[in-house]
Steps between C-alpha positions, in 0.01 A plus 500: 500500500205680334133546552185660412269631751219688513445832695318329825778264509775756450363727739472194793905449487472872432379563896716166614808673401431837672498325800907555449518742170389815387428512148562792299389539077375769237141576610311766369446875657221664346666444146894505577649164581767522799624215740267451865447202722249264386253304614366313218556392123173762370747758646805416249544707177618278209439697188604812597840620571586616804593880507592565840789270568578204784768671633259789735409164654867306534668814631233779535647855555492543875622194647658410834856418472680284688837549619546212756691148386156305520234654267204400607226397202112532495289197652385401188681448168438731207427317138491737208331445205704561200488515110811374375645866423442581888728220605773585277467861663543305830818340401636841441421676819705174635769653336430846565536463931805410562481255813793597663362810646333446794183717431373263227571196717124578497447462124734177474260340825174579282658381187599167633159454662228610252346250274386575104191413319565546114213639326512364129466765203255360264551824213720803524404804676543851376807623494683165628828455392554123700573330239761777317678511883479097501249508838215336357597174654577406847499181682623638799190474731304280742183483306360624210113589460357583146105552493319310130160597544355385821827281593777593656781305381820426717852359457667443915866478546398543893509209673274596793246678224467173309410287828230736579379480139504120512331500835216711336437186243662795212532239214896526329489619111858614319499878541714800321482846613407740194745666365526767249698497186438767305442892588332732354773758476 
């Protein structure tokens, strides 16, 4: 189910979702784009690519580790959003930790609990190669958010998200995520 909302509206289920997620996307530090916690759309860079990667932010480099049966998770749930390429990359860390070991019983519990936002592609960025690797398109998320101007346009495979959408008075319109199909290089 799609629709197109603008910023105020965005940013109202925005704060109703914190309530039980953290949001992390590509915002903008001083001229490099990395992945942070956000707290509204302004913050989220969609025409840059991001240079410092998701991953600091899924697994950062000093982390706790957990060697007990019952991993225990944060209080809220983490929703990344990704470009297309970035949840390809995803797929293959799945494959890189091998979930029999117990040590990345950790990974496997924030895998199966995160949530993804696609961020649609509307051109190629430098140096992209998405479409040569065949990770330009993805339709493996909850939600996807593309920004056209002043409208932020959504397509919701989450069941919860769309309630709270309807229960805003969002009105329904057929919705694609961008996607590119031709790179530069």
């Amino acid at each position: 189910m799609g629709y197109h909302v603008d910023a105020k509206q965005f940013d109202i289920w925005l704060k109703r979702q914190k309530r039980k997620y953290d949001f992390y996307a590509p915002i903008d530090f001083d001229g490099v784009v990395g992945y942070a916690q956000i707290e509204c759309a302004e913050q989220i860079v969609f025409d840059r690519k991001p240079v410092l990667s998701f991953k600091e932010v899924l697994r950062p480099v000093t982390e706790r580790l957990f060697f007990d049966r019952d991993v225990k998770t944060k209080d809220k749930t983490p929703v990344f959003l990704l470009h297309s390429c970035d949840i390809h990359v995803l797929r293959r860390l799945d494959d890189l930790y091998p979930y029999s070991i117990p040590a990345e019983q950790c990974y496997k519990t924030l895998r199966q609990s995160i949530k993804i936002i696609l961020i649609g592609c509307r051109q190629s960025f430098e140096n992209c190669l998405c479409v040569s690797m065949g990770s330009n398109i993805c339709n493996d998320y909850d939600m996807s958010l593309d920004k056209e101007k002043d409208i932020y346009q959504i397509d919701c495979k989450s069941p919860e998200w769309n309630r709270e959408f309807l229960n805003m008075g969002c009105e329904r319109y057929f919705v694609l995520p961008c996607q590119v199909h031709e790179n530069r290089l």
